[in-house]
Structure formats: structure tokens, C-alpha cells
C-alpha positions as CSV (number, residue, x, y, z in Angstrom):
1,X,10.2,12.2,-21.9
2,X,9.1,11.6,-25.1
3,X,7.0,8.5,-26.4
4,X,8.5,6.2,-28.1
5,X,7.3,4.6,-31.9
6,X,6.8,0.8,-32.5
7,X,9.9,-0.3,-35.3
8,X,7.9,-0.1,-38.8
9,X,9.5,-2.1,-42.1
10,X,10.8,1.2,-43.1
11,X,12.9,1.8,-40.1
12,X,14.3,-1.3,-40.1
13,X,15.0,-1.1,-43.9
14,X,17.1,2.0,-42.8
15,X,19.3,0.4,-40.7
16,X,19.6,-2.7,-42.5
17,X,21.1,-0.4,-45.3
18,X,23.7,1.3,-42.9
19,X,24.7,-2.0,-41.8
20,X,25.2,-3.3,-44.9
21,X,27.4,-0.4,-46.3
22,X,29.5,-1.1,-43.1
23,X,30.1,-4.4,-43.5
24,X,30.4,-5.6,-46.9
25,X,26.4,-6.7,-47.5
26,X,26.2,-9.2,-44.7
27,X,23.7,-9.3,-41.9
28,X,24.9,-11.3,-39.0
29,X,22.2,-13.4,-36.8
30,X,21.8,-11.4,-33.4
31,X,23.3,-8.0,-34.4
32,X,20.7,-4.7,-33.8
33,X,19.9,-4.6,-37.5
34,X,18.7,-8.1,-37.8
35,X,16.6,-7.9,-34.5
36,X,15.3,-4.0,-36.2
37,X,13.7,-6.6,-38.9
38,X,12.1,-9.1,-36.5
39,X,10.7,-6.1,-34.5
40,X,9.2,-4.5,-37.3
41,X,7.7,-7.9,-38.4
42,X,6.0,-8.6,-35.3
43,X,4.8,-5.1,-35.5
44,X,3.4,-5.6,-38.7
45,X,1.5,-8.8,-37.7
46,X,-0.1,-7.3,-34.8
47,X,-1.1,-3.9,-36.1
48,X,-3.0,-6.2,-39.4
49,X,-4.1,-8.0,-37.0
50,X,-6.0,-5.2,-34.8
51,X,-7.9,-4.0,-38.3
């Protein structure tokens, strides 16, 4: 089974941008691209942190 990788800013960008071609620019509260974000800006703040 294969490790998995902490969401990074330029993962969630990803999917942010393949949700937004799908529907029409908009972001909803709650949907897996929005919560892609939060993820990889938590990640963020803890990995500056740990330096």
C-alpha cells in the first residue's frame, strides 16, 4: 500500500481549476475542491511551523 502525501497549495490549485471549468467559475462551500484548499492551508501552517 502505498504512502500517501499531505495536500500541498499546488494540488489543491489543480482541482480547484477542474472544478471550475466544470461549473462555470464557482466554488461551492463544502464541495472536495474547497475542502482540497483548507487541507493544503493547514498543511502549509504546520509544515512553516516545524522550520
Amino acid at each position: 500500500m502505498p504512502k500517501t502525501k499531505a495536500m500541498n497549495s499546488k494540488a489543491a490549485a489543480r482541482i480547484q481549476a477542474a472544478n471550475s471549468a466544470k461549473s462555470g467559475g464557482q466554488t461551492t462551500k463544502g464541495s472536495f475542491a474547497a475542502r482540497a484548499q483548507s487541507a493544503a492551508a493547514k498543511n502549509a501552517t504546520r509544515t512553516s511551523s516545524k522550520k
